[in-house]
N, C-alpha and C positions, 0 to 999 in steps of 0.2 A: 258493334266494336269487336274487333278479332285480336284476340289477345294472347302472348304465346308465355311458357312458362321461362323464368330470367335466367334460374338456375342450370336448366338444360343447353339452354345456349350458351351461356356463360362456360359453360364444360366444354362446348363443340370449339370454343374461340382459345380458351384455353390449351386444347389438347394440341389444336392450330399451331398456336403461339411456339408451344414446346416442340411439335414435332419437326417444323419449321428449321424453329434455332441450332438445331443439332443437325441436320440432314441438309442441310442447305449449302457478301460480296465484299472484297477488301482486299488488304495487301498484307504481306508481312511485317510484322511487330519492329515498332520503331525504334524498340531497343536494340536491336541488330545493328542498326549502324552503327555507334560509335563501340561495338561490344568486338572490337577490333582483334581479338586474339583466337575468334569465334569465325573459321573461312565463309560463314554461310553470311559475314555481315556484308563481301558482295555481293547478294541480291539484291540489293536496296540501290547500290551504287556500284555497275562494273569497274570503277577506276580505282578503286581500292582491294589492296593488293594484299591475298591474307599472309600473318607473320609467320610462316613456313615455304621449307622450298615444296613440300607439296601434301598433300593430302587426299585421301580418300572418308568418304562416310559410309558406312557399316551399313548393307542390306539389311532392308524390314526395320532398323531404328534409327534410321538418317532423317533428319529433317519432318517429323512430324508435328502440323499445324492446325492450330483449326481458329477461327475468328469469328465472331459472333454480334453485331450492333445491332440496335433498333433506336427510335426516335423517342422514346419514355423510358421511362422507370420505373420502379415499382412505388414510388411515394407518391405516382399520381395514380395508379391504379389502386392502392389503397389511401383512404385521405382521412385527418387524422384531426379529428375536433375534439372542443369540451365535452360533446358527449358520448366519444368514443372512437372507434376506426373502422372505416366503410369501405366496402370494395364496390366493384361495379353493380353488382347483384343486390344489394340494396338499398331502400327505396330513401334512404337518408345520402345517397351517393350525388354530389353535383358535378354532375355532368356537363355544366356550362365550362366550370373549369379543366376540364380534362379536352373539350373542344377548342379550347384557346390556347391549348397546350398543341395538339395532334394538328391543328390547322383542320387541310380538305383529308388527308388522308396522314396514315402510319405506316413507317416501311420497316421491314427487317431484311437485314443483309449477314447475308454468309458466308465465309470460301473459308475450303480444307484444301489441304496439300499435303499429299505423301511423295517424298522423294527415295526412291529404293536406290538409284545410282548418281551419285556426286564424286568429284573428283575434280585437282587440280595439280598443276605443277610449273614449275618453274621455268622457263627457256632463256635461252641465250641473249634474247633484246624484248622480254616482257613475260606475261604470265595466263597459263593457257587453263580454261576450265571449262569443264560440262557435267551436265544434270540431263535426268530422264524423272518428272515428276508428273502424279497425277492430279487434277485439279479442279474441283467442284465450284461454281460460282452461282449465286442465288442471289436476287433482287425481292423481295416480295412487297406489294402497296395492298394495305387492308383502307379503303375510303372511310372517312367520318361515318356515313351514313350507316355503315356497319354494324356499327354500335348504338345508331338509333335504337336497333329493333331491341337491343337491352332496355334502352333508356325509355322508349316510349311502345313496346310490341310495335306491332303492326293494326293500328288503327285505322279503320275506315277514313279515307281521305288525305292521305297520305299522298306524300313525295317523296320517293328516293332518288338518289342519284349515286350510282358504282360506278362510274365513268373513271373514276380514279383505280377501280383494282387491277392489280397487274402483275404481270411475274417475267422477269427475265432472269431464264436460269439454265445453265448450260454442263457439263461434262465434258472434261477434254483433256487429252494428254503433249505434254511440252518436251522438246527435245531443244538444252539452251545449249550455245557455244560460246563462248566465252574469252578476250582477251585484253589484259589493258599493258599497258607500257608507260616511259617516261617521253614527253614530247622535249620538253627541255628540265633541265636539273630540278624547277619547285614545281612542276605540272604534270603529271601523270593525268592519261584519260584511259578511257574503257569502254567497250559495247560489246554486247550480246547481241545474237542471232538465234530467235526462238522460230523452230519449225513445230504447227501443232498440228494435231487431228482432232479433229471434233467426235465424239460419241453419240451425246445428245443434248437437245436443244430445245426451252419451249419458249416463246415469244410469244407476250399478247398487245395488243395496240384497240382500247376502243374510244372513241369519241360519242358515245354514246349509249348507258344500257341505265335504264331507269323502270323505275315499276311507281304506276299511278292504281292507288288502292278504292276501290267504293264498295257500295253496299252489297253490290250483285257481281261486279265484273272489277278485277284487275287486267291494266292496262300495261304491257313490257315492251320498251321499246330498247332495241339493241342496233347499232352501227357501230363497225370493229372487226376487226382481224386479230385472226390466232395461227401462231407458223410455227411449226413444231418438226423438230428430227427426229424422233421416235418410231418405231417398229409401232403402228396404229395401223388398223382397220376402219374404213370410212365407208359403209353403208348409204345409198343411195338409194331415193327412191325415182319412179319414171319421169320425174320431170325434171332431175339433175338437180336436187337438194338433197340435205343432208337427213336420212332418216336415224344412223344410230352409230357410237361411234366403239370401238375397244381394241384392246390389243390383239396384235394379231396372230392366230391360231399359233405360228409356229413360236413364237416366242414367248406366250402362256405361261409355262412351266419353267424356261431356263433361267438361272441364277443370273441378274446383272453382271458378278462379277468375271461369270462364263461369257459374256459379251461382251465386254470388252475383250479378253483373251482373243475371242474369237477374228476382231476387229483391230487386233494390235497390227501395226504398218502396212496399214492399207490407203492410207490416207482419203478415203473418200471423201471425207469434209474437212478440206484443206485449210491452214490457217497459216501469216506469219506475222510475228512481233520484232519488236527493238527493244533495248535497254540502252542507255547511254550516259555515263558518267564524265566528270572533273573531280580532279583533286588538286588545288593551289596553297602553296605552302608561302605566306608570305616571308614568315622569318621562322624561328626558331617556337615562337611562344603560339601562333596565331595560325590555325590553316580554315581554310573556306570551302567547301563542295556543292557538286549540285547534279540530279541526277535527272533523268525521265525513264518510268518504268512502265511497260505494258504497253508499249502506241503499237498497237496492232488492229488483225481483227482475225476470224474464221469464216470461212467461205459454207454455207450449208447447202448438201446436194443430195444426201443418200437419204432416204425414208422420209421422205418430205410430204405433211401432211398439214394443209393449210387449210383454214375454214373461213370466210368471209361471212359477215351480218350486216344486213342494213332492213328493216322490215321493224315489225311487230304484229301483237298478238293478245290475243283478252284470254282471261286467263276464269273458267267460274266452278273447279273442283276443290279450292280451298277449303277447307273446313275443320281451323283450329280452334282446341276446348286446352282452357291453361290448366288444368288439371286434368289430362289425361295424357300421358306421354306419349303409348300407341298413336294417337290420332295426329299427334306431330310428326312421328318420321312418316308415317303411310300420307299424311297430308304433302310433305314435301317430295318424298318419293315421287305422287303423281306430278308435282308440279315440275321434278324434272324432267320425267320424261314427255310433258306437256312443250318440253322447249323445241322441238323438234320444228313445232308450228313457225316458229324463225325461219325467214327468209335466209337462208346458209346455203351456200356451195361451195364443194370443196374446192382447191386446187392442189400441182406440187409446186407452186414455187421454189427457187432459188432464193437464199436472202444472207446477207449477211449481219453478224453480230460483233461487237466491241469487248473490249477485257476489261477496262476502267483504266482509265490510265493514270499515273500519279507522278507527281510532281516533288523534288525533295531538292529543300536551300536549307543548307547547313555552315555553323560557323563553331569551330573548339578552340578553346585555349590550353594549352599546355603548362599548366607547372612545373612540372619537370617531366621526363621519360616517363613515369608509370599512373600521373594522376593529369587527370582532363577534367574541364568543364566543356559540356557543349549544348547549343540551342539549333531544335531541327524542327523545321519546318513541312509540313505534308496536304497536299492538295489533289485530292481526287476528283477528275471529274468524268461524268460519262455524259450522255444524251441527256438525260434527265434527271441530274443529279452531280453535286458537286459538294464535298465533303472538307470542310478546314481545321486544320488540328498542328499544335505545336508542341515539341517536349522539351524538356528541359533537363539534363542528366551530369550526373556526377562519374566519370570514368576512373577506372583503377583498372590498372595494366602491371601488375609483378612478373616483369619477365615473361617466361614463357608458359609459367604451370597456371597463375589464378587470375581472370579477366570476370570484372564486375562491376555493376555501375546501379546504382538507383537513379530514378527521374519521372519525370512528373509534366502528367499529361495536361491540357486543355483546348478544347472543341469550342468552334464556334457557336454551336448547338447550347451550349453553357456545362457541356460536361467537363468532369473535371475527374484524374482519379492517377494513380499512384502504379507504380512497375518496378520490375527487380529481374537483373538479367546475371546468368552466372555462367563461367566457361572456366571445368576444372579439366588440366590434364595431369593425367598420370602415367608418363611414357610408356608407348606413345599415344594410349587413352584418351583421349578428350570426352569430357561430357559438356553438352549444354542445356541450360533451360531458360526460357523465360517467358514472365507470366506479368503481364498484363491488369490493371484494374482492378489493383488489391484494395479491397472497399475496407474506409480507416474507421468508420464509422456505422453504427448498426442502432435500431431502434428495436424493442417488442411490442409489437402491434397488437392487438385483440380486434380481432377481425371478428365481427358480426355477430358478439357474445359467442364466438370461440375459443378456445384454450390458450390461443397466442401464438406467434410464430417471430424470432428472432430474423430481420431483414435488412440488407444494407440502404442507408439512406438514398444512395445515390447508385442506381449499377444498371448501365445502356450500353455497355460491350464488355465482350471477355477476350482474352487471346492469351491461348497456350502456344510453346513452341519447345520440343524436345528432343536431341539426338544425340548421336557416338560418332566421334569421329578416329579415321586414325591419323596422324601428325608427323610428318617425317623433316628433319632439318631445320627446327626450329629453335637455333643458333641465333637469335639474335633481332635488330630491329626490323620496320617491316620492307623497307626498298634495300636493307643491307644485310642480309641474313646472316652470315659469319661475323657477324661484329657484331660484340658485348656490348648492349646497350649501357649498362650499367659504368665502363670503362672511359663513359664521355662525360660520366655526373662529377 
């Protein structure tokens, strides 16, 4: 029996988990839309038209975002009986239900966006905008079987199955344009045209990598593809497989963010998107919207370093002691560079990738000019993966200085969780923020006869969103800018 220590891995899936969440797929916070005195709530839907004649966002504090979900929470990571509360790491921890919970595998998803230039304005038969934003998107699938090796080590006689891990995660920069108008007097529509450049990119695709464990010999078998835009070094040995793989010499040392720089309008890994909105004003009390965001893709061509598998390989340098730490990373160590023994070759393919596209059906009612109710609908889907979420918001609109709204989320998923959006200007000032997944609810948990740790019940995404804007000509309602809303109560 080969048995590994719970704690040490426990720490390795940990450090994962967080390094992940922060460095890492989504859209912009759904409180934006109806947070209408707020120009950046056209993202969500080009056809809405912000209540000024024009505006700019303040370099270096425009538009900063960052979204954060995964498939649990932390009440099933830690689980909470009469005789106490157990994390994964110990041996009172039931793992069936955390299995019924995660299914085959766990995903985390990420996207950040910095926008340093926004701006929009007015014209003579509709309303013109653009954005230069940079944009991080992160897919990550950790398989069930992952968390075997918590639950049961790695015992003689084993089956795994990682067929499910996978990562699509890209870097890319967006250049939107921007205009909507009125088609007839209660219909305004709008679309954007995003031009992007890709930076980088990694793609993996396997239908196969599994480790069969015995007494003398582990068995690995891998079929799958890895496509990556990356500055990589692929080492070859004479029969055209892959001997060994790392970045490459020239770009060791230089700063990511000196890479990009370096790589700004060059376009070598070409990309274009759509946005496209409605806005229908049935009457006075009741308007309808509906948007599509991100139907696009990026084309990948420059530093293309693709790896193919389909082979396997017996594996017999293992040799874990659960009480020695040394001998687990030197044991793993050898077993990675043992993977060489895979049948891999490299190539550069070409390949293209997707943004997640989303979907938005919205309906508000009006009480009067400055207070809304409204119900928004959000449907993400990409290749593998389709995400369903509704909100539910209370709008307040005071003229032109204070826009805010509470509302309240729920996922398909079963999550559930609470938001607060606020848009203060102080001529011509604007501030905005909103934040996402205010958890109403917290338990103190005593984890594993430790000291305790105060944790929200429920908490499976986060989303920040903060900027400055400045505000010019913000006179009044939003298709009639000179005219006093208030003048029609």
């Amino acid at each position: 029996m080969i048995t590994m220590r719970k704690n040490h891995i426990f720490s390795i899936l940990l450090t994962g988990f967080l390094f992940n969440a922060f460095y890492g797929y989504g859209q912009e916070s759904m409180i934006l839309y109806y947070l209408e005195n707020v120009p950046q709530s056209n993202l969500l839907n080009p056809a809405m038209t912000p209540r000024c004649n024009g505006y700019f966002g303040i370099p270096g504090v425009n538009t900063v975002y960052v979204n954060l979900q995964t498939d649990i929470s932390q009440k099933f990571l830690l689980q909470s009986t009469d005789s106490g509360t157990f994390s994964l790491i110990s041996k009172f921890f039931d793992y069936d239900k955390f299995y019924s919970k995660i299914g085959k595998a766990m995903t985390l998803r990420n996207y950040d966006n910095i926008t340093p230039i926004n701006f929009g304005f007015r014209g003579k038969n509709g309303y013109f905008t653009f954005s230069l934003s940079e944009k991080i998107k992160a897919n990550i699938t950790f398989p069930a079987d992952y968390f075997r090796i918590l639950d049961k080590g790695i015992p003689d006689g084993s089956n795994f199955d990682f067929s499910k891990m996978g990562i699509n995660a890209q870097i890319y920069q967006e250049y939107a344009f921007g205009y909507s108008r009125n088609l007839i007097k209660n219909l305004r529509v709008g679309a954007r045209l995003k031009i992007l450049q890709g930076f980088y990119s990694l793609k993996t695709n396997f239908n196969t990598f599994s480790l069969n464990t015995g007494t003398e010999l582990w068995d690995f078998k891998a079929k799958g593809d890895i496509y990556s835009s990356i500055p990589l070094q692929i080492i070859k040995k004479e029969d055209g497989t892959i001997d060994s793989v790392k970045i490459s010499d020239e770009y060791s040392d230089i700063d990511p963010i000196d890479l990009i720089k370096n790589n700004l309008f060059k376009f070598s890994n070409f990309g274009m998107a759509t946005d496209l909105g409605a806005v229908y004003d049935l009457n006075r009390s009741w308007s309808f919207s509906a948007s599509i965001i991100d139907l696009g893709f990026i084309r990948w061509k420059k530093d293309l370093n693709s790896m193919h598998f389909n082979g396997a390989f017996q594996y017999t340098g293992l040799n874990i002691s659960g009480s020695n730490i040394d001998s687990i990373d030197n044991a793993f160590s050898g077993l990675l560079d043992s993977i060489n023994y895979f049948d891999g070759y490299a190539g550069d393919e070409k390949y293209f990738t997707g943004l997640g596209t989303a979907i938005y059906l919205g309906g508000q009612y009006h009480v009067n000019h400055y207070f809304s109710a409204g119900l928004l609908s959000r449907s993400v889907i990409d290749k593998n993966y389709f995400y369903q979420e509704f909100n539910l918001s209370a709008n307040l609109n005071l003229y032109n200085v204070l826009t805010t709204n509470l509302n309240y989320n729920v996922a398909f998923s079963g999550e559930q969780y609470a938001g607060f959006g606020l848009g203060l200007r102080l001529f011509p000032l604007q501030l905005y923020l909103m934040l996402d997944n205010i958890p109403l609810t917290y338990t103190h948990y005593i984890v594993d006869d430790s000291d305790g740790i105060f944790a929200p019940n429920d908490l499976r995404s986060f989303n920040i969103m903060i900027g400055l804007n400045l505000i010019f000509g913000a006179n009044g309602y939003q298709d009639h800018p000179k005219i006093d809303a208030y003048s029609e109560l």
